[in-house]
VOBA-1610 file (N, C-alpha, C; in pm, whole numbers, padded with zeros to 5 digits, always signed):
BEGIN
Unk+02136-05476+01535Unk+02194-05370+01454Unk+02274-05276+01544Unk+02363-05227+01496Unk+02461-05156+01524Unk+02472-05036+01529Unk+02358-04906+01636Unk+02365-04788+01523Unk+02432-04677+01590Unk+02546-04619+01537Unk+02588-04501+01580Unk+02499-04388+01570Unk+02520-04295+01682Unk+02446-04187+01720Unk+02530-04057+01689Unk+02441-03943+01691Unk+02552-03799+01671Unk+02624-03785+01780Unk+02738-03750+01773Unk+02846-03720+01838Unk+02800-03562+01957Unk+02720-03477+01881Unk+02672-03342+01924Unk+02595-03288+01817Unk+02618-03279+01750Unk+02456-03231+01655Unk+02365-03322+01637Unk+02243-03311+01677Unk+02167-03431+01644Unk+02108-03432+01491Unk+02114-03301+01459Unk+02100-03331+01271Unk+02216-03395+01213Unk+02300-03481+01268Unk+02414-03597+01227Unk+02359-03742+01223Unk+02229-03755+01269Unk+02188-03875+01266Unk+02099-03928+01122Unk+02154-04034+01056Unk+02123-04096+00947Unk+01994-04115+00935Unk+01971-04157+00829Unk+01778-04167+00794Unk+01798-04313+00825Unk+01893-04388+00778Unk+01910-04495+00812Unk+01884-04606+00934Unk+01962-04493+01026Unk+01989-04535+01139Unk+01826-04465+01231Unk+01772-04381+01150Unk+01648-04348+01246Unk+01513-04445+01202Unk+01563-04508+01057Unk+01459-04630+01028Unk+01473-04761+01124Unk+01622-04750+01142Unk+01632-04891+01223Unk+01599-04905+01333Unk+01598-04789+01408Unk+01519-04763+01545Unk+01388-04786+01560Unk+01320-04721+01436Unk+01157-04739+01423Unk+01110-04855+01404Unk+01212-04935+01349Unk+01177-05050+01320Unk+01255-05200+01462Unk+01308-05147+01536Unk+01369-05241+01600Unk+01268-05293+01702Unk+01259-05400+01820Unk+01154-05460+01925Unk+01197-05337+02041Unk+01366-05357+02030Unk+01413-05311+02145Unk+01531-05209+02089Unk+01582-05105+02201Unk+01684-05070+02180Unk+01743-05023+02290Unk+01886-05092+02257Unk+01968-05102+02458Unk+02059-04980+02407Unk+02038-04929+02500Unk+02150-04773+02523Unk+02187-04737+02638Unk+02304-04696+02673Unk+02410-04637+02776Unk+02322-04615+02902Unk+02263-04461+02812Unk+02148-04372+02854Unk+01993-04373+02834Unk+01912-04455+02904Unk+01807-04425+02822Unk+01750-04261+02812Unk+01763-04197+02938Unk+01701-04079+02923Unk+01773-03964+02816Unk+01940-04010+02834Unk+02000-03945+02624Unk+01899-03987+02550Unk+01972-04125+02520Unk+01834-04143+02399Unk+01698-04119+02400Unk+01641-04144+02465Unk+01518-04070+02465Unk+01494-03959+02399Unk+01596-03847+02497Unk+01582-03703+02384Unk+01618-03710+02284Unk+01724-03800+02219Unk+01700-03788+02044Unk+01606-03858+01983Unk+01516-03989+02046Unk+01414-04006+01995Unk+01312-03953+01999Unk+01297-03848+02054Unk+01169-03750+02072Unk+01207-03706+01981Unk+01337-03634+01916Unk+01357-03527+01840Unk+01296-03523+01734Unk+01267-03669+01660Unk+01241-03690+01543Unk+01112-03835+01548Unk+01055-03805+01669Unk+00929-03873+01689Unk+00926-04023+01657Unk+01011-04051+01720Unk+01060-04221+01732Unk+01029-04252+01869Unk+00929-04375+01841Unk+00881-04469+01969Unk+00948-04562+01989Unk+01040-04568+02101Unk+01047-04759+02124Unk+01124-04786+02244Unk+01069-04921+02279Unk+01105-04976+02412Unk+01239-04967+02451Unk+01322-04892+02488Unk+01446-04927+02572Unk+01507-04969+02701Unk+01594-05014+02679Unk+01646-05128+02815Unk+01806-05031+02838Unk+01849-05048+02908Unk+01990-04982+02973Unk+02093-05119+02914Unk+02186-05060+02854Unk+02284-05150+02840Unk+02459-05035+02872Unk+02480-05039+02961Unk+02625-04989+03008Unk+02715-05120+03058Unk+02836-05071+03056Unk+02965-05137+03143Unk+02926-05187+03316Unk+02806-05128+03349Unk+02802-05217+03452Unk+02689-05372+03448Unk+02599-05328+03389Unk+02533-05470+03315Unk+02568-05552+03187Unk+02672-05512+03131Unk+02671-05593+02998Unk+02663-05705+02987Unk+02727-05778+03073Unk+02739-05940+03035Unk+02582-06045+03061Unk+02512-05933+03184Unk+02387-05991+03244Unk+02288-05967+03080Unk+02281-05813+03048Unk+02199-05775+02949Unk+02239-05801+02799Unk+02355-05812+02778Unk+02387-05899+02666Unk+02321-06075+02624Unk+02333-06125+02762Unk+02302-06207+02780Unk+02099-06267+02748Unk+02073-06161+02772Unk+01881-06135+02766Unk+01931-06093+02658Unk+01985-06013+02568Unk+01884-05968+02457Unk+01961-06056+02365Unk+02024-06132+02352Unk+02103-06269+02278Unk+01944-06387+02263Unk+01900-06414+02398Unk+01760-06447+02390Unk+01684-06380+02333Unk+01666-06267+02313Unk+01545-06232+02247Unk+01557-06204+02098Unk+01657-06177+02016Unk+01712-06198+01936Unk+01661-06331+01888Unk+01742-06479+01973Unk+01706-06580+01889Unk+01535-06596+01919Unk+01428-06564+02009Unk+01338-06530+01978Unk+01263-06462+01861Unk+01337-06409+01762Unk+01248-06335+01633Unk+01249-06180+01640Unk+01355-06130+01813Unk+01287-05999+01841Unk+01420-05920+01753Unk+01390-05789+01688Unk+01518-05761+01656Unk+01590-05597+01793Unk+01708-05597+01806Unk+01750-05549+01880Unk+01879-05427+01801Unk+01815-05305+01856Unk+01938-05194+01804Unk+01996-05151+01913Unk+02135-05145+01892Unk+02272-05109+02021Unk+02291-04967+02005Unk+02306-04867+02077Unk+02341-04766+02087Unk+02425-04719+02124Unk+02509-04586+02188Unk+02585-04532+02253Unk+02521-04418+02296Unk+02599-04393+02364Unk+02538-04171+02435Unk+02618-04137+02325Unk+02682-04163+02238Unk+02733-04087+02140Unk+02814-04157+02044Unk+02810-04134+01884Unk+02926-04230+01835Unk+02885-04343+01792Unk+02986-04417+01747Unk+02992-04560+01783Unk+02975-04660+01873Unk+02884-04738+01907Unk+02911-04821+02021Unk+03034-04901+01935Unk+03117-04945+02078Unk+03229-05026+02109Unk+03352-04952+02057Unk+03338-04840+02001Unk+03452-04751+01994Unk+03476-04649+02131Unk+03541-04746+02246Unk+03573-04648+02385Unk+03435-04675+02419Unk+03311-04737+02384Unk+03162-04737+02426Unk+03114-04885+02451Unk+03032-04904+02553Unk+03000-05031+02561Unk+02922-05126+02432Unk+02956-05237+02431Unk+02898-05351+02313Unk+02988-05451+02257Unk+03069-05449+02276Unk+03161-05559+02283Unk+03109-05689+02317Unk+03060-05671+02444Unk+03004-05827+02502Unk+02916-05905+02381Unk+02845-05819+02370Unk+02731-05824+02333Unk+02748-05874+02176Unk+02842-05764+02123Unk+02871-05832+01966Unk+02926-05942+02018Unk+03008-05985+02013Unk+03107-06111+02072Unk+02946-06246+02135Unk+02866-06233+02156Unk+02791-06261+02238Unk+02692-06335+02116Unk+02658-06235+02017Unk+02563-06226+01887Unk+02675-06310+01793Unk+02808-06329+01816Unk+02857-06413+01694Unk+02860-06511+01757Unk+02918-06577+01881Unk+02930-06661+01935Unk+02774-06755+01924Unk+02652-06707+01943Unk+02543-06771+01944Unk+02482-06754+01754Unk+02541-06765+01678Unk+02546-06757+01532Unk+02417-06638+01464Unk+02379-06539+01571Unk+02332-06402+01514Unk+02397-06348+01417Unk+02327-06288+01343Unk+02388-06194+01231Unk+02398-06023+01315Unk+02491-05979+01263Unk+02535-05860+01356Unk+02556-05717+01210Unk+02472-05660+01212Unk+02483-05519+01087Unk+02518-05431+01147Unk+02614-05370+01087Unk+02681-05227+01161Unk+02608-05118+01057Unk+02578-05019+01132Unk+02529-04886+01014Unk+02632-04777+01015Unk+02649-04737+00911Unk+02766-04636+00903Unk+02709-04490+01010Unk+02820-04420+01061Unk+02761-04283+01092Unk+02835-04227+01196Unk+02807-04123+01269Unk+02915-04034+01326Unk+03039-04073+01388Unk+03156-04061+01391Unk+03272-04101+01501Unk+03347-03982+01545Unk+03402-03974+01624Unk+03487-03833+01678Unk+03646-03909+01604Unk+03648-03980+01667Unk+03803-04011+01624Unk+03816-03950+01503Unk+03739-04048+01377Unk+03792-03996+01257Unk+03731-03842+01233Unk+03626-03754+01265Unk+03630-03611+01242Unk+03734-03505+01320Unk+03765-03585+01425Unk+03912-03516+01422Unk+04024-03499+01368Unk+04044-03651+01305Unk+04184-03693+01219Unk+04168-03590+01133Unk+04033-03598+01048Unk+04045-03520+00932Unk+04037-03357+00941Unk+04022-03328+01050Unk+04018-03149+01148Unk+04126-03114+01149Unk+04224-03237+01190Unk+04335-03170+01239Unk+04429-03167+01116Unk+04418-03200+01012Unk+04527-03149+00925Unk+04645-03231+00895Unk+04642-03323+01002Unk+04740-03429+00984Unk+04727-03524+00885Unk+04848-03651+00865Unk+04854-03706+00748Unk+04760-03805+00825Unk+04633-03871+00690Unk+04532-03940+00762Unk+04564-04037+00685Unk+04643-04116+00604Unk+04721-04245+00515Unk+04684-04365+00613Unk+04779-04325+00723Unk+04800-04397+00832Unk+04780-04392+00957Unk+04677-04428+01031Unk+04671-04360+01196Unk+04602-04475+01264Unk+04653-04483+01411Unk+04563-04552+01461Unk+04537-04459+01651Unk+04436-04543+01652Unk+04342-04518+01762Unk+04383-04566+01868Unk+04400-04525+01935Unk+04467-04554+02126Unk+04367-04526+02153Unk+04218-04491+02181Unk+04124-04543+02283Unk+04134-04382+02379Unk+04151-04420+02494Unk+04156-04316+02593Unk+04308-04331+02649Unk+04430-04247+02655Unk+04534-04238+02713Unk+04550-04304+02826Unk+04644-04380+02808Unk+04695-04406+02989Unk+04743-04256+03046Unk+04714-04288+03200Unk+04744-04194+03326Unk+04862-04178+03333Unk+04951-04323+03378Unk+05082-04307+03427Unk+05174-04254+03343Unk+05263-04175+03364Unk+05330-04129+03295Unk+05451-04202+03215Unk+05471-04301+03252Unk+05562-04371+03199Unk+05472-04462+03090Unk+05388-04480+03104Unk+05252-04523+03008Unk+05263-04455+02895Unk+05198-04344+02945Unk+05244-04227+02844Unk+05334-04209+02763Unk+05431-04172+02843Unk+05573-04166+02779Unk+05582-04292+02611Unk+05531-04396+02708Unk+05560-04521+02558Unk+05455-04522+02473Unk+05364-04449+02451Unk+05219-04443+02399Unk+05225-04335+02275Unk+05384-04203+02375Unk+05421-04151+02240Unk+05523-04187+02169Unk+05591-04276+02238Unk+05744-04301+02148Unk+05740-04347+02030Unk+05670-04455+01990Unk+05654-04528+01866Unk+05551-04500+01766Unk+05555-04347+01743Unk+05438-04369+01674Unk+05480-04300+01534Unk+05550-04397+01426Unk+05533-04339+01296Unk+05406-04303+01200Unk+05302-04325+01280Unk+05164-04286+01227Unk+05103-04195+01301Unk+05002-04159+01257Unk+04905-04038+01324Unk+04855-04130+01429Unk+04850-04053+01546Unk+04771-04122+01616Unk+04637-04007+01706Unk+04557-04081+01698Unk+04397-04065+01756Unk+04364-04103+01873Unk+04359-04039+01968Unk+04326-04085+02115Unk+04232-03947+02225Unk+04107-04047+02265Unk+04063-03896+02372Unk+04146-03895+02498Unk+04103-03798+02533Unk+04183-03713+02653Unk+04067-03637+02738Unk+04098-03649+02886Unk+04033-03563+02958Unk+04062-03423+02941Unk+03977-03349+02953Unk+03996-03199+02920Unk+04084-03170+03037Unk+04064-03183+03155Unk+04152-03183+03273Unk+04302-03199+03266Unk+04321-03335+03159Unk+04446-03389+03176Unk+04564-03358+03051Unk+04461-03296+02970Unk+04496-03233+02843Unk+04680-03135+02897Unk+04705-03068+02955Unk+04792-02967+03036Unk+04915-03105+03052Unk+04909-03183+03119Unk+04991-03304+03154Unk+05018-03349+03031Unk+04921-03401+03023Unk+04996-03479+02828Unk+05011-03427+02775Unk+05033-03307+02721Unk+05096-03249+02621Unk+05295-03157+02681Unk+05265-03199+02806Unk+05376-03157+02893Unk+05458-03286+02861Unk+05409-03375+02864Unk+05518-03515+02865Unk+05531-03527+02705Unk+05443-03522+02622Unk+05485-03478+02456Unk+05559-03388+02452Unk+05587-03298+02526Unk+05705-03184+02468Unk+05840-03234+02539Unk+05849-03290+02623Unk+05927-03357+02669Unk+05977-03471+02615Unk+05923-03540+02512Unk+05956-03661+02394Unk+05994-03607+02271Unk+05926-03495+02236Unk+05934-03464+02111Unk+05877-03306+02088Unk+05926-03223+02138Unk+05870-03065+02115Unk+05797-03015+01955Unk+05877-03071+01909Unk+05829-03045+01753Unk+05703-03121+01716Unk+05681-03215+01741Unk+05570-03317+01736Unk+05410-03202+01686Unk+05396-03243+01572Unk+05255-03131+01509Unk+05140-03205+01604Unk+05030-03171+01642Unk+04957-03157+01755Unk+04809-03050+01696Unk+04667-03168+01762Unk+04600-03055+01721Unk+04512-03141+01830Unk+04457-03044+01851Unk+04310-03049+02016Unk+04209-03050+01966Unk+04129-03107+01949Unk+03995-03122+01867Unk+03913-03111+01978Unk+03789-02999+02027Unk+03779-02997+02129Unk+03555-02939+02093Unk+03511-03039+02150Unk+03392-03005+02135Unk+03320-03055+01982Unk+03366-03113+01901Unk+03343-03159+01760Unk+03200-03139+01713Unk+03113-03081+01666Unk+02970-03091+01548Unk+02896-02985+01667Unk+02963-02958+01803Unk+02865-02851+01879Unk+02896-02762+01899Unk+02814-02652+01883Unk+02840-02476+01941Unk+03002-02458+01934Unk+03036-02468+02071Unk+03170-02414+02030Unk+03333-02498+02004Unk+03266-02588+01896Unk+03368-02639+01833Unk+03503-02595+01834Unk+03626-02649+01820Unk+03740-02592+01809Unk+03839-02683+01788Unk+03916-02627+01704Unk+04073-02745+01674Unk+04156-02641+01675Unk+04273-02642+01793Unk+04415-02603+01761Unk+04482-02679+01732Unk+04575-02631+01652Unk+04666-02677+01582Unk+04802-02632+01624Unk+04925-02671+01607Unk+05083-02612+01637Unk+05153-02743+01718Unk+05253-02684+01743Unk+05380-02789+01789Unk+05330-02881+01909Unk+05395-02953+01970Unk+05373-02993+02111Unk+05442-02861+02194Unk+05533-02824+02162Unk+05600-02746+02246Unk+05440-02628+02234Unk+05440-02536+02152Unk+05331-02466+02129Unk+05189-02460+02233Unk+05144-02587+02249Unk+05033-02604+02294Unk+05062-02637+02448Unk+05177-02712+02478Unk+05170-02721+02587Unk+05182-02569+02695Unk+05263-02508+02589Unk+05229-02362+02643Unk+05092-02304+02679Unk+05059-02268+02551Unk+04895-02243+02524Unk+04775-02313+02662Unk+04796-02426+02673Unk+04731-02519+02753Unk+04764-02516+02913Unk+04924-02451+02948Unk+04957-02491+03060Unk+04868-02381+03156Unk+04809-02452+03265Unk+04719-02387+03408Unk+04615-02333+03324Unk+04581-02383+03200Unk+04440-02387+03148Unk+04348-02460+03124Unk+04307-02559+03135Unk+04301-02667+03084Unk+04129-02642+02957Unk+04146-02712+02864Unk+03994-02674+02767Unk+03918-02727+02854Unk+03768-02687+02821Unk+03611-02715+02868Unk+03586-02866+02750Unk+03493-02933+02795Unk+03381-03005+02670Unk+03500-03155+02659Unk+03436-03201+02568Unk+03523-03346+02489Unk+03638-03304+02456Unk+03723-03391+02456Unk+03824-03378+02368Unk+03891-03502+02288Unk+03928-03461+02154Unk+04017-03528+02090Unk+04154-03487+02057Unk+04243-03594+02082Unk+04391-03566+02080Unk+04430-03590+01963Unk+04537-03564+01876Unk+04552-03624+01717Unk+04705-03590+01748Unk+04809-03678+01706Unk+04984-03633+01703Unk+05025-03689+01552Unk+05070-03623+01499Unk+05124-03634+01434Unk+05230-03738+01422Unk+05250-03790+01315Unk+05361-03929+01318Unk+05502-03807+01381Unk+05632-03890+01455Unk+05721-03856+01457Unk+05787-03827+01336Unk+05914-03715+01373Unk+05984-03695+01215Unk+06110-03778+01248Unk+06114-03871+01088Unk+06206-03937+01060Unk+06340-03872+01136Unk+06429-03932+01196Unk+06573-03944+01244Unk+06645-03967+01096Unk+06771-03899+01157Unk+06861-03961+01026Unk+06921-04082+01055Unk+06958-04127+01000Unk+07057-04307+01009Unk+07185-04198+01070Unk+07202-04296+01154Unk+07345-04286+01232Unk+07448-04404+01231Unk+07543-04454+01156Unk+07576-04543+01163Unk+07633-04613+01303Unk+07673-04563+01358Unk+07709-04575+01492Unk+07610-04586+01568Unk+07532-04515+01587Unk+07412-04538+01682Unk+07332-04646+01687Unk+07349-04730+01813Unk+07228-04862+01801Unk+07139-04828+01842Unk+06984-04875+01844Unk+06884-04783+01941Unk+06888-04884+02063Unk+06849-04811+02181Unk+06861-04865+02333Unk+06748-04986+02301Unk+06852-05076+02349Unk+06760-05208+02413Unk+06799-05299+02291Unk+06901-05262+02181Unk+06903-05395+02103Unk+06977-05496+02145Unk+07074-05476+02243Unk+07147-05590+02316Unk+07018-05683+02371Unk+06904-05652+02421Unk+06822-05755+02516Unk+06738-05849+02391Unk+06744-05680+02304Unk+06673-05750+02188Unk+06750-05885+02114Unk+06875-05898+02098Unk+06953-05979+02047Unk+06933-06096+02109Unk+06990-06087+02267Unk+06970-06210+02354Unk+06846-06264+02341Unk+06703-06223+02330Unk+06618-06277+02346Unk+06599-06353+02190Unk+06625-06263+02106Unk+06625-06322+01943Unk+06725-06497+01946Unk+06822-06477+02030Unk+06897-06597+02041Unk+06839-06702+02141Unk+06778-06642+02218Unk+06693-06768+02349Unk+06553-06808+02248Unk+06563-06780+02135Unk+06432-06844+02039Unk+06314-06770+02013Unk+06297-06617+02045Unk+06170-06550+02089Unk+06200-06461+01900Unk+06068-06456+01835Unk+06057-06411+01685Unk+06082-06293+01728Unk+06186-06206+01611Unk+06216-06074+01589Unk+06114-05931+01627Unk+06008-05980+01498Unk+05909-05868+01577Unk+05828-05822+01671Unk+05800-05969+01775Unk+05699-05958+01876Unk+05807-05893+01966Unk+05888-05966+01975Unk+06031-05914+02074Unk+06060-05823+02087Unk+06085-05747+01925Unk+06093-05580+01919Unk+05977-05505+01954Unk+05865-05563+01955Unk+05789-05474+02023Unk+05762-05500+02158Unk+05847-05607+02241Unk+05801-05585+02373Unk+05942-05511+02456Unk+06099-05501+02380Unk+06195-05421+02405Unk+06110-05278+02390Unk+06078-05256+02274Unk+06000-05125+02235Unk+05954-05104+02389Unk+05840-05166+02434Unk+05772-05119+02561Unk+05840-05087+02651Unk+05896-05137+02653Unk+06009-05165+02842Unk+06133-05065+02820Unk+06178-04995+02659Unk+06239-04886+02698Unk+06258-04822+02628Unk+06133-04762+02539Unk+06083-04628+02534Unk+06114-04614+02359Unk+06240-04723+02313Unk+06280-04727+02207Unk+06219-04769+02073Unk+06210-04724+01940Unk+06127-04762+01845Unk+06132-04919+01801Unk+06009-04952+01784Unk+06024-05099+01794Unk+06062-05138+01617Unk+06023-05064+01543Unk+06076-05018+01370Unk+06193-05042+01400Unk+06315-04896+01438Unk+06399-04929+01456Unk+06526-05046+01501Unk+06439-05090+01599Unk+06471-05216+01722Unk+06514-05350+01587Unk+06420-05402+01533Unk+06430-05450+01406Unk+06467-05422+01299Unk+06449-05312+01250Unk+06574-05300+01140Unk+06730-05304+01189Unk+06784-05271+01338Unk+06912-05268+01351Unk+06918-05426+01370Unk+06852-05484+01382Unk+06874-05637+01416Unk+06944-05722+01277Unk+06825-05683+01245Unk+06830-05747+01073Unk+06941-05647+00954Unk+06986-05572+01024Unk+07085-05507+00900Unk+07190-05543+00937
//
């Protein structure tokens, strides 16, 4: 079983998810000594084993055995979701591959209590994980994004990325989700330009979640091609399909990969 943990309040944790604990052989977590303290909280006994990014494949591997043994096994995180940015991947992947049944339990995520914090349009969004460093990473991580997008951020690095967002797109709506379900919670909200102000030689304390707003529509320019449809063309003619293509021009220079394809095809 699959059970997400509170993010920072531990009165976020499901009745659900505190039956499945009581009831599991084992339960592999990040942290045992985290978990621990939320299983004290609410007077839950049970055996735990360490399952992080540096043992997974060894300890995935054992509790796949014990599993098909009869034993049942609950996955954890220090917070969240496991396998959202959290280790368990192997492990699911591991449980289908050896024909285990794998139950996910619903319950806390930061990503989506930010989406819905920050005010932005939540229709459409997706999740980038943790930001790339490099800046040119960056740079392409914001170019294409006609959807909301959801991604953590080091509190440290928060000052930088929002410096290279105002530099793509100043207007870009922007909100810092910072500390989510604990004490001193907080979401700003305002421009990229705005915050990178706000933020610059400050950087926030605690977690953070990043949320951007989709870009605002461009007008049609008839004249205007977007950069890179010439490579895009040639490669469309050396046999390579329209959209994978447009999205690997997209990467390599900075240009919307939407765009990239509609100028192809019009």
């Amino acid at each position: 079983m699959v059970c997400p943990t509170p993010i920072g309040n531990l009165e976020d944790i499901t009745l659900r998810v505190l039956s499945a604990l009581r009831e599991a052989d084992v339960v592999a977590c990040e942290d045992t000594r985290r978990t621990r303290t939320l299983l004290e909280r609410y007077g839950v006994t049970a055996t735990l084993v360490s399952y992080h990014e540096h043992n997974e494949a060894a300890r995935a591997a054992e509790l796949v055995e014990r599993m098909r043994g009869g034993d049942t096994v609950a996955l954890v995180s220090d917070a969240g979701m496991p396998l959202v940015s959290d280790p368990g991947y192997v492990l699911v992947q591991a449980c289908i591959a050896a024909g285990l049944p794998v139950e996910v339990l619903p319950g806390p995520s930061a990503a989506v209590a930010a989406l819905v914090a920050s005010g932005l349009p939540a229709d459409q969004w997706r999740f980038a994980g943790f930001l790339p460093r490099k800046r040119g990473e960056l740079r392409r991580a914001f170019a294409d994004t006609g959807v909301t997008l959801v991604a953590f951020e080091s509190p440290k690095r928060v000052p930088a990325t929002l410096s290279v967002l105002e530099e793509i797109d100043p207007g870009r709506q922007v909100a810092v989700c910072r500390e989510l379900t604990k004490l001193h919670e907080e979401v700003v909200r305002g421009t990229a330009a705005e915050l990178a102000r706000r933020y610059e030689g400050s950087a926030p304390k605690g977690e953070v979640v990043l949320v951007v707003g989709p870009a605002a529509p461009m007008e049609a320019d008839p004249d205007a091609a977007p950069a890179g449809l010439d490579q895009l063309r040639r490669l469309v003619e050396a046999g390579a399909k329209p959209r994978p293509a447009a999205q690997a021009v997209a990467e390599l220079t900075g240009a919307s990969a939407n765009a990239l394809y509609r100028a192809l095809t019009s």
